[in-house]
N, C-alpha and C positions, 0 to 999 in steps of 0.2 A: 546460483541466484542471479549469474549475468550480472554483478554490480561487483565485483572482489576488485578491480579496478579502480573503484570510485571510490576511494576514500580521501581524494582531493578535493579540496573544497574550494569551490569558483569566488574570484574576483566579484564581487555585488556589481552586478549591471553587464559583464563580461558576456554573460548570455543574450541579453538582451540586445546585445550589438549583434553578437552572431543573428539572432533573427532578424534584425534591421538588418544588414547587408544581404540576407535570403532576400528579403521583400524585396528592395532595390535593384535586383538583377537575377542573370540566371532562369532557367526554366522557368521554376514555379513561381513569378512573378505575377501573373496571371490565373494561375492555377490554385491560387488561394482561396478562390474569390467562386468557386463551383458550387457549391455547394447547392443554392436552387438549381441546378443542371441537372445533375445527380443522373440518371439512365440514358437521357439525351447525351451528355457526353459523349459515353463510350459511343451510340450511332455517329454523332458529328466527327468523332477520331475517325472511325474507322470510312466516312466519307472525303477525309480531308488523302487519308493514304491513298485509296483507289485515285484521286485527285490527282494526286502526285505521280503515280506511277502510269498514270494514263497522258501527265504534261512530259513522262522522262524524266523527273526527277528522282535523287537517287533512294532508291528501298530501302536502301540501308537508315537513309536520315529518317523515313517515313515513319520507318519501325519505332524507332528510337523515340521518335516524338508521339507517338501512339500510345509507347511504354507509357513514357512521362506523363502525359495526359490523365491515363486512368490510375497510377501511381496515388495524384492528387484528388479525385473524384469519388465521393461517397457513393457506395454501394446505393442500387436502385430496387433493392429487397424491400415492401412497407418495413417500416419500425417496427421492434419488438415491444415497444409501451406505447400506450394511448397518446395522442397528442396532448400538449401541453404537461407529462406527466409531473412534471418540476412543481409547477404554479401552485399558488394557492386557493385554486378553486377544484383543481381535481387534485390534490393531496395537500390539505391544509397542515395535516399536525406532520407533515417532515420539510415543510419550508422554511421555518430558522430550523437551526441544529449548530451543533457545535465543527460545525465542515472548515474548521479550520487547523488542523490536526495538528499542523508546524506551531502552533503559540501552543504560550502554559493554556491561557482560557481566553475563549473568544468564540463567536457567534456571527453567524451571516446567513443568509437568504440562498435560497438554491436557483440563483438568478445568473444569468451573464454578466447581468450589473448589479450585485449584490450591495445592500447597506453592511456594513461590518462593525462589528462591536468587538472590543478586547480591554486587556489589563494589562498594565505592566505597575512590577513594583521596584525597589530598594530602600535595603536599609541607611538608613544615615547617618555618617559619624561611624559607620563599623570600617572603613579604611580609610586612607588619607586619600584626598585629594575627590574627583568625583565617583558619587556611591557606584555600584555596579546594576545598573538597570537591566533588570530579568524581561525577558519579552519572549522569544523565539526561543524553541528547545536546540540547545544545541548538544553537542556527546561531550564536551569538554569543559561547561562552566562550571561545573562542580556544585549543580544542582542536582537532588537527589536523594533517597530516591521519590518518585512521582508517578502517581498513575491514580486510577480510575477504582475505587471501590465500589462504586453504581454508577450504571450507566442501560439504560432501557433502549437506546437507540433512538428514540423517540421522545420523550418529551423531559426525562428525568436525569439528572447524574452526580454524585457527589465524586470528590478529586482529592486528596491530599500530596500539597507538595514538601520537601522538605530543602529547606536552604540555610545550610549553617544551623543556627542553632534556632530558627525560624519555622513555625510550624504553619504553610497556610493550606486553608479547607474553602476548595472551592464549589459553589453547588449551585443546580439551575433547577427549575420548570417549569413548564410550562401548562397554558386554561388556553383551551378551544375555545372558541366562539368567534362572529364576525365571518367577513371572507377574506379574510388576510393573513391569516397563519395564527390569527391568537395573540392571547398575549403572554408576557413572559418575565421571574423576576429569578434573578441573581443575588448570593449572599455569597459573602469571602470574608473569612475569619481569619484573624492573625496571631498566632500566639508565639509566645517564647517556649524552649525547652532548655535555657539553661540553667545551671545549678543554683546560679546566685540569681535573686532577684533586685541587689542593690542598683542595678544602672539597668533600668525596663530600656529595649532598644526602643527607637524610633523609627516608622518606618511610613514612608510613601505609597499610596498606592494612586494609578494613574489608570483612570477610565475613558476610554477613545469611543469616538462614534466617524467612520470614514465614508466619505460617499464618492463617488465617480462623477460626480459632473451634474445629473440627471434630479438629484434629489436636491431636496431644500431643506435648510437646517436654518431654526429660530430661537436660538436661545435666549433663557431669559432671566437676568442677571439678580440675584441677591446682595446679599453684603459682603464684606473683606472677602472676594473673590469671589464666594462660593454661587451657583448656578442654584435658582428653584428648578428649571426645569430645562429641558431641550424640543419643543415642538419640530414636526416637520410634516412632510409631505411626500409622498410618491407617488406613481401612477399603479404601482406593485400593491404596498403594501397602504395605500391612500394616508389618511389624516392619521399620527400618533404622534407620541409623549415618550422621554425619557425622565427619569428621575432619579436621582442621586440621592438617598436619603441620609438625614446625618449617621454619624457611627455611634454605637452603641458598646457598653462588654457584652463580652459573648455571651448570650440568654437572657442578655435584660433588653428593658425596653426605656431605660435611661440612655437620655441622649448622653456621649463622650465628646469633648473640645477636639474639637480637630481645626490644623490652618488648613486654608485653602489656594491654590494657585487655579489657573485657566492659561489655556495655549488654543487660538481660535484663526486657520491657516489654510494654507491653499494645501490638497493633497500631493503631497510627495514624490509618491510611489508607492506602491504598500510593500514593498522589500526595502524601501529606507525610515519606514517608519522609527527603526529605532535607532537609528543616526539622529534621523532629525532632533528627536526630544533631548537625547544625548547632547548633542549641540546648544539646545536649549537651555540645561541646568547649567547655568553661568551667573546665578546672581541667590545672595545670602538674603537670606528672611528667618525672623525667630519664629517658634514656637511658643506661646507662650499660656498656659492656660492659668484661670483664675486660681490666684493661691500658691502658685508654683513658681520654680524659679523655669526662667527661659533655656532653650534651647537651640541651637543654629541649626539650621537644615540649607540644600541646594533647590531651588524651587522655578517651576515657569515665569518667566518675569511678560508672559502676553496680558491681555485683556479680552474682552468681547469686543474692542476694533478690530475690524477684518485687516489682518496682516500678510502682506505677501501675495495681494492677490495675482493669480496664477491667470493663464491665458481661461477665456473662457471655457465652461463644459470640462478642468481641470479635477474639479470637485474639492470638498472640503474635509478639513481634518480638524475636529474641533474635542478637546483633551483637557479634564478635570483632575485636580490633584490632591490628593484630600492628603495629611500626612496628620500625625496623632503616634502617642504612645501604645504601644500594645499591655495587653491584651485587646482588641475588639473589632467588631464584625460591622462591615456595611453591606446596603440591600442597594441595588441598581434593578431599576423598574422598569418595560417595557409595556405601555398597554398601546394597544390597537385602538382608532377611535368608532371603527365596526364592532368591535367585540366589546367595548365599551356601550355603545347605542344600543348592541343586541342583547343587554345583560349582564354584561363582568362587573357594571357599574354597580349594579345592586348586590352584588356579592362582596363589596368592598377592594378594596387595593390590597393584591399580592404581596404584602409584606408582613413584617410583624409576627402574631402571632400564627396568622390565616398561613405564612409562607412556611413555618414551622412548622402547623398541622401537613400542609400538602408535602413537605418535602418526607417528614416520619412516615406519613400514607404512602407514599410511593416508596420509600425503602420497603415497607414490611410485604406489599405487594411485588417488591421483585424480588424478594425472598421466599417468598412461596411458589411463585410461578417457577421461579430458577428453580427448587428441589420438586417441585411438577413433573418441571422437564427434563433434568440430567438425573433426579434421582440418589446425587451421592451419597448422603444421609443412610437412605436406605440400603446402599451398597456399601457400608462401614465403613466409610472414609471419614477421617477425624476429622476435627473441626475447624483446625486448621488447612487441612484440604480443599474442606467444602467452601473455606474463604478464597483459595487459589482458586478455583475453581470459577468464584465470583468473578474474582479480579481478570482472569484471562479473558472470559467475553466481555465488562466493561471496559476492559482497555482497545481489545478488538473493537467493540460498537462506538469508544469515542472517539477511535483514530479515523473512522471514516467520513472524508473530505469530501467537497463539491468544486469541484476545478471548472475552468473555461478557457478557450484557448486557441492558440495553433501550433501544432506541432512541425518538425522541420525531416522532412523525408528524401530520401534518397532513392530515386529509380530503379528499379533492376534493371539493365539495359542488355542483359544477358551475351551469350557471347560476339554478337554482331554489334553492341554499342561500348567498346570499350574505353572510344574515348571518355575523357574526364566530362563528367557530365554534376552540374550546382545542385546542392539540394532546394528542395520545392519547400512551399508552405501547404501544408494539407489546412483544408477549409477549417473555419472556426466549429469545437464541436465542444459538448459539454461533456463530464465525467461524474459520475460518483460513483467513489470507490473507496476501501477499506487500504490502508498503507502499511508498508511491512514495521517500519517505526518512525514514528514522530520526531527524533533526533536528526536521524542521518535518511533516512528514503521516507523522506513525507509525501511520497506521488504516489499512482497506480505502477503498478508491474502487473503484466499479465498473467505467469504464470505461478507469482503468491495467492492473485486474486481466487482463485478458482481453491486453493486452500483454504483462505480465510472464508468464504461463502460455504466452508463446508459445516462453518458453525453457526455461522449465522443464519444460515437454513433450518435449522433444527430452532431457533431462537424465534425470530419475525421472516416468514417467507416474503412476507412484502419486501422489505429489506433488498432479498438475494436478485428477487422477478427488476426493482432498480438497478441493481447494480450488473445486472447481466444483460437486461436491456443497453444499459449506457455502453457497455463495453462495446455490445453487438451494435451499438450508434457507428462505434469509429471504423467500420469496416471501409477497406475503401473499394473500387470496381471489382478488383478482379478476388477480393476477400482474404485479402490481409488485413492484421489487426498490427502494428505495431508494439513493440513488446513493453517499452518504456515509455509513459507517459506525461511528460514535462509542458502542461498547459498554464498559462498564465504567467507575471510576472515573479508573482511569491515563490511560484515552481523553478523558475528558469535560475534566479539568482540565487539559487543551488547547487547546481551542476555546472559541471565543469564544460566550457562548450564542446570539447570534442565528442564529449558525449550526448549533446539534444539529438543527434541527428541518427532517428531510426531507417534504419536500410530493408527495403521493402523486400531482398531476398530472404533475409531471414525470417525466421519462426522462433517459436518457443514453445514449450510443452500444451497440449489445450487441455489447462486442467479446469478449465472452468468446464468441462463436460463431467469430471466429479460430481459437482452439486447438481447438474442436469438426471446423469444415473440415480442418485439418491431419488431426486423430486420422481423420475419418471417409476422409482420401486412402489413410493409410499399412495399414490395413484390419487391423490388429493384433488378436488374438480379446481382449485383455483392453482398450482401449477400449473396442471394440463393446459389451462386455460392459458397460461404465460407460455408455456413449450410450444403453443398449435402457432400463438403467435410469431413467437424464436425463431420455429425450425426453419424458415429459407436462410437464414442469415445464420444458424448454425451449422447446414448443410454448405452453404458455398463456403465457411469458411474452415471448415474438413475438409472439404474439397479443390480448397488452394493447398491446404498443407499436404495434404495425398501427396498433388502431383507437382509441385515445386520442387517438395521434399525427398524424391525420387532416386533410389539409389542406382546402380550401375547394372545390375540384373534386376528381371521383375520380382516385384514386393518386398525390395532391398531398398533403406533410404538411408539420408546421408544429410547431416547438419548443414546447412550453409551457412557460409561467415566463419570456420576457423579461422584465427590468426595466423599470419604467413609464418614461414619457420625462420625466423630471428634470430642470429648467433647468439643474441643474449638471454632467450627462452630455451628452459628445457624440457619445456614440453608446450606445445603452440597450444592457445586455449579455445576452447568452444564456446562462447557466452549465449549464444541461442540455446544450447539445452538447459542453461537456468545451473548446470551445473561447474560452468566455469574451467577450473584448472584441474577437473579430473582426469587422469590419463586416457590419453586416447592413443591413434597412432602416429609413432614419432616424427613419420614424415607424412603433413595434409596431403592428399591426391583426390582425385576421384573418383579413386577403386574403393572409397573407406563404405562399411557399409556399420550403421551404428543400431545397436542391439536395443537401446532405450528409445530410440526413434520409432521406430520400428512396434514396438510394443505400445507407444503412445499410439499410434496410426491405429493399430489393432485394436485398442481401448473406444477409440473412436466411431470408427466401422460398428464397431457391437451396440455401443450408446444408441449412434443414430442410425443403426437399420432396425431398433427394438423401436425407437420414439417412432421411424415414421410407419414402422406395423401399428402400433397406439394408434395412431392418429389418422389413419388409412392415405396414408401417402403411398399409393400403390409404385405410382414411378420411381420412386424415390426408394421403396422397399427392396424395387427389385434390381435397383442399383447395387444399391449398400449389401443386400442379403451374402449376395455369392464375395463382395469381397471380403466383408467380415468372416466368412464360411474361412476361405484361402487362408487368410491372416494368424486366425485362431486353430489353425491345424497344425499340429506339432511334426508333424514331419517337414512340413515348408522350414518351420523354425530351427531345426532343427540343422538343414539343410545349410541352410543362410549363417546360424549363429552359435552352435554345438561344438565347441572344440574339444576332441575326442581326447587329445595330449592334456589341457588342464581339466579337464571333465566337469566344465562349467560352460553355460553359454558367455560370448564377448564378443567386442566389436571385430572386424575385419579389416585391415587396413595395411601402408606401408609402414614396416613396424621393425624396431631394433629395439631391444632392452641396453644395450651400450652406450645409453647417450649419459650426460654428466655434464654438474656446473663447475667450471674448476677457476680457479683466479686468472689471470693473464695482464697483467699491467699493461699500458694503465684503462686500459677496456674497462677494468673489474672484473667480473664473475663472467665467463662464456660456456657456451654448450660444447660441448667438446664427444661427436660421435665415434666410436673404436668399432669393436669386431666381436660379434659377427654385425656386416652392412645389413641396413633396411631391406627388406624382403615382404613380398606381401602371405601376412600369417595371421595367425589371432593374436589379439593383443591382450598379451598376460598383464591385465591392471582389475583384481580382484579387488571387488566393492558393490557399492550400490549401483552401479550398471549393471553388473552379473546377475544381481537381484531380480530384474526388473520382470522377465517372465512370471517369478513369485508373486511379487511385488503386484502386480495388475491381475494378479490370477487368471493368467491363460492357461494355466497348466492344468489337464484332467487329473483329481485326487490320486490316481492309480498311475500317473506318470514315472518313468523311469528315471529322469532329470528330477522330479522333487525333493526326495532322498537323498543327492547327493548337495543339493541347494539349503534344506537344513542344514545337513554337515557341517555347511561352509558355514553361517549365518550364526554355527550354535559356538563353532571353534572359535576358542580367546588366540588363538595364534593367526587368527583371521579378521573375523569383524564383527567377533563378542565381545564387550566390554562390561564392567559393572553401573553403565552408565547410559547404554543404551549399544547401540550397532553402529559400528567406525562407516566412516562413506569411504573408506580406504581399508584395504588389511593390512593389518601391522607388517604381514609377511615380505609385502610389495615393495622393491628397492623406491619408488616413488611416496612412500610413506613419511607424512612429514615436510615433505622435502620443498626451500622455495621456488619458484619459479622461474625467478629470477633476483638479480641483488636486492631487489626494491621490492620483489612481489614474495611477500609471507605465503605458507601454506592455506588453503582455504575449503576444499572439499576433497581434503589427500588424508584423513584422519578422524577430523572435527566427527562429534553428533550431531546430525539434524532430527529437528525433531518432525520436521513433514515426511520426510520418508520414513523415520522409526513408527509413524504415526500407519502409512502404508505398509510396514514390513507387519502391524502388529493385526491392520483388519484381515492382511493374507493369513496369519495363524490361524485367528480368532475361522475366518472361512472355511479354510481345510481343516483345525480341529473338530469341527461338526459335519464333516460330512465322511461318510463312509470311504476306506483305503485301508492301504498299508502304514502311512506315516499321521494318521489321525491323531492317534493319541503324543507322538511325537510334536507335532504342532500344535495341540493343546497347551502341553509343558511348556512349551517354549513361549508361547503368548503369555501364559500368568510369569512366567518368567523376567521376560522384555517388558509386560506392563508394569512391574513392581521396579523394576530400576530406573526406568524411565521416570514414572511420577517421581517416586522417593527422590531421584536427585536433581529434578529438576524442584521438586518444594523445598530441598533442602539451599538449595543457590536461592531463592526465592526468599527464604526467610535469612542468609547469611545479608542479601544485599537489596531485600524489595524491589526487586525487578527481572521479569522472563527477559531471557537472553537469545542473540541470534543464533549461536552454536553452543555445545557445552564439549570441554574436553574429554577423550576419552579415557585420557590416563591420570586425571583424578576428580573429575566431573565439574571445574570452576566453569562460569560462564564465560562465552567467551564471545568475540564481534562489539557488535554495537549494541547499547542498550538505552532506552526500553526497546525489545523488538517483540509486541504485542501481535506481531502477524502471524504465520504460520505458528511460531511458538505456541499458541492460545490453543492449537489442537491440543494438550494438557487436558483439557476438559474433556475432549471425546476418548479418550486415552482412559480415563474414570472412570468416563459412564459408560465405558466399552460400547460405543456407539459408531459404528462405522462402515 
């Protein structure tokens, strides 16, 4: 997954330094700033060199700076979406959305300058000293579990969290009308589950509205704190209305006594927002309702005087606090004063009972649609199933975010630019995309993306045609995508800095050409319509990976970016193939030639010399034709990756099985290589590499390698488990094993469930098609699909929540959790869809 690394969590702002000293100096000081350049560039680079080499200047610099140049420079392909696809005038119902996937609940604009709405709560009086303010998911507050019981992508979703013994139910949606996105209202329920109901807790909840600078906010003040309303203005979203309406118990329409505070302040940051309030809660206020005895809480001690005001264009953060006993439910109201004018007004305000009907209407409507479209029901999956089933795509559809940004890139300067050369700011570009979990990876990664679209494709194609366009946005000249996508502040003050900065040699798997195969099967006129647009900007960036990616004989390739061999590693890691610290060969060279690379390429070649036959891309067909032809012919493969001695394909490389971590004071733990020395051979590290042939179905049903590739796949002494398929075989001295003192196992055993998800459409393939191991492969699919569900529902209902790996030796979940990303293929796994 390229991230087993990252489980440091950065210093808040730590990042955002590193990008200020990018900006400040260094190459891409300039180079940020291309983005209207865009195809002139690469012309004016390549006039500046001849330039140069024509003054006697040296080639060497020229190059170097030519690199860097188009390193930073968008791609000069048209766009894969229509202009302006973001706005609210050519997509109204997905400009709010819930694109802020890092918080419990919150809402913004799919704007560079977005308005942002969000929640934060705590209970009060449940610890000493100040409560514990919930904002931002993180893996370790011991909130949980959480996630998405409906979520349409689009306009609807309800959410349950759990915290302690606190039950909150968060829910939205959203009424078209106007030209501004609509309007929209929110309701968040709070109840108790504990046993006693002698001491009802007390709990807070905190309603923010942030703006950037750009926007104008008019509140407008009631009694003992409480806001009637918040007017404002944009040039986006023009004239509207916030409202806070009083709280209620849950299903009545009796108002409940709530106090009130207010916090009315210059913007922050939106990564310190929750310092700031933190900071805040410094001053005692009662509770006090009629008839009742009082109660202490910690509370905003601001006003509606503007406090703190911030240099100009700062923007504002302006924060209601409503606290109240539970049980009971408040409505937070967005109207548009367009969709107001044009009609919402005479349908009455989104709240109450109107917000009840629409929110039940849209459940039962995505209950239908959902067993429309997967079908489980009718496939005998119990009801519980068909609930997992629910949950996996609305946790996928509300994890998807709307980012803005620059990210910080590193030149290839290949081997004539070795000197040390600063990373660049690549141009500000935008993103929406689906994230692998809301906890710990709330960004894009590219090679989850292209999993998670393989369900959301099958869901709202509109959906996929966004998020594949934006991807194919970040291309830069020469059609690299960067694999990690770290935009914006709220992104940055995540990660750790060593890691914002993607290096423009590497790659990662293109599995976004998954969802493209699918669209290009089902021959739908409005993919197509997305593909005719795509294909330059899918073809050059096949066409970087081709031949970057290029291994040491022809139609041999080879990851770049292994890590160097570290006395403290005992096995150097790959993070471009997404698969990390799988074994490869023990010592990096540039003889290694990589089996899974290789088959990715091939995957490629066949996608897009099929799309551009679709689409009469004749040039383009009869490019790709004959290499795809090459790729997918088993004797080449055979050639390159068939080791006759393990009678499995595997990479090629310099390679010793003798390496080992052994202690060594006071080092720690070092690699200590013995006998026999590294030699170049195949490299015995049986797993999902060896797969990968299967795995992307190159192989003709009638192949001689299939056969022996069941074998492996079906053997518990290999990499069957009751739990799904190890990414490592047990058999493997590297099974398990860490990395290093620090680095736990990560894809040396674990189940994934994106590749079990692959190993299970290659069955389901070959058991329907005529061979010798047909019926063979049939087995084994209902086989593999029954352990997989069952134990991934079973983890599911132990702890409500899909996990990033599950173990194989007694199927608990394991990594970080929620990881509603590729986990979510669960659902195509049911509805055997793939």
């Amino acid at each position: 997954m390229a991230r087993g690394e990252r489980r440091r969590r950065a210093v808040p702002g730590e990042g955002a330094r590193t990008m200020e000293r990018a900006a400040r100096g260094g190459p891409g000081r300039r180079e940020g700033r291309v983005s209207a350049a865009r195809g002139a560039a690469g012309g004016a680079a390549l006039a500046v060199v001849v330039l140069s080499l024509a003054l006697g200047l040296s080639g060497r610099w020229a190059l170097a700076w030519y690199r860097a140049r188009r390193a930073v420079t968008l791609h000069s392909a048209p766009p894969a979406l229509p202009p302006d696809s973001s706005s609210p005038a050519v997509a109204p119902d997905l400009f709010w959305g819930t694109y802020r996937p890092h918080v419990y609940f919150g809402m913004k604009t799919r704007s560079p300058k977005p308005l942002l709405t969000g929640l934060m709560w705590a209970q009060q009086g449940a610890t000493p000293g100040t409560p514990k303010l919930r904002h931002t998911c993180e893996q370790g507050d011991g909130v949980g579990p959480y996630g998405w019981e409906f979520h349409d992508g689009l306009s609807f979703g309800r959410q349950h969290i759990q915290d302690g013994a606190l039950r909150l139910t968060t829910e939205f949606v959203k009424r078209p009308g106007g030209q501004h996105g609509g309007d929209w209202s929110w309701r968040v329920t709070v109840e108790s589950q504990a046993s006693s109901t002698s001491a009802l807790p007390l709990v807070s909840l905190f309603f923010y509205v942030v703006t950037d600078g750009q926007e104008v906010l008019r509140p407008e003040a009631g009694t003992k704190g409480q806001l009637k309303f918040i007017s404002g203005h944009t040039s986006e979203l023009g004239d509207f209305r916030f409202t806070l309406l009083p709280p209620t118990s849950p299903g009545d329409t009796a108002p409940k006594y709530g106090s009130y505070n207010i916090l009315w302040s210059s913007n922050p940051g939106l990564s310190l927002l929750t310092e700031m309030v933190k900071s805040r809660l410094n001053s005692w206020f009662q509770h006090r309702p009629p008839g009742a005895s009082p109660d202490r809480y910690l509370g905003l001690p601001g006003s509606l005087k503007w406090e703190d005001r911030g240099p100009s264009g700062q923007g504002q953060f302006l924060i209601q606090q409503v606290t109240l006993k539970v049980p009971f439910s408040v409505e937070f109201v967005f109207e548009s004063g367009s969709a107001q004018a044009g009609g919402n007004q005479a349908l009455g305000q989104l709240a109450g009972s109107l917000l009840t009907q629409a929110l039940e209407s849209h459940a039962a409507a995505f209950r239908e649609r959902f067993e429309k479209t997967f079908r489980l029901k009718e496939k005998g999956l119990s009801p519980g199933e068909q609930a997992l089933g629910q949950v996996a795509l609305s946790d996928l559809l509300g994890g998807i975010g709307y980012f803005y940004g620059q990210g910080l890139v590193l030149p290839d300067m290949g081997a004539e630019g070795s000197e040390k050369v600063d990373p660049a700011l690549f141009p500000p570009v935008p993103l929406f995309s689906g994230v692998p979990s809301r906890s710990f990876f709330p960004r894009g990664f590219l090679w989850d993306e292209g999993f998670h679209q393989l369900v959301v494709q099958r869901w709202e194609p509109r959906l996929t045609w966004e998020a594949l366009g934006h991807w194919l946005g970040l291309l830069n000249a020469d059609g690299w995508i960067g694999r990690e996508q770290v935009l914006g502040d709220e992104a940055r003050a995540r990660v750790p800095p060593e890691f914002l900065v993607q290096r423009v040699a590497h790659a990662n798997p293109p599995t976004l050409l998954l969802p493209v195969a699918h669209m290009l099967e089902g021959g739908d006129s409005g993919d197509l319509a997305f593909l005719r647009r795509a294909f330059p900007r899918l073809h050059a960036w096949f066409s970087w990976l081709h031949q970057s990616q290029a291994g040491p004989v022809p139609l041999s390739y080879r990851w770049r970016g292994r890590d160097t061999a570290l006395p403290t590693l005992l096995n150097p890691k790959t993070l471009p193939s997404g698969l990390d610290d799988y074994p490869r060969a023990s010592h990096p060279s540039a003889t290694e030639r990589h089996l899974d690379l290789r088959c990715w390429v091939a995957l490629g070649a066949r996608v897009l010399s099929r799309l551009a036959e679709r689409l009469g891309e004749a040039e383009a067909a009869a490019e790709l034709g004959p290499l795809a032809a090459s790729l997918e012919a088993e004797e080449g493969l055979d050639e390159l990756h068939w080791s006759p001695e393990l009678r499995v394909f595997a990479d090629f490389g310099n390679h010793t099985k003798a390496v080992q971590l052994k202690p060594r004071p006071p080092q720690g733990l070092v690699r200590v290589v013995g006998r026999p020395p590294p030699r170049l051979q195949y490299v015995d590290a049986l797993g999902y590499v060896t797969l990968f042939p299967l795995l992307l179905r190159l192989l003709d049903p009638k192949s001689p390698h299939l056969g022996p590739l069941l074998d492996v796949l079906a053997d518990s002494r290999h990499l069957w488990s009751p739990f799904g398929l190890r990414s490592l075989a047990a058999s493997s001295s590297f099974y398990g094993q860490r990395n290093s003192e620090h680095d736990p196992p990560y894809w040396r055993g674990a189940v994934w469930l994106n590749v079990n998800y692959l190993a299970l459409g290659a069955l389901h393939h070959y058991g329907q098609l005529e061979g010798p191991h047909q019926a063979q492969a049939a087995k084994l699919h209902n086989e593999l699909r029954a352990n997989v569900v069952g134990n991934v529902w079973r983890q599911y209902q132990a702890t409500g929540f899909l996990w990033e790996q599950y173990s194989d030796r007694d199927g608990r979940g394991m990594g970080c959790r929620p990881f509603h990303g590729w986990t979510s293929l669960v659902l195509l796994v049911m509805a055997e869809d793939y």
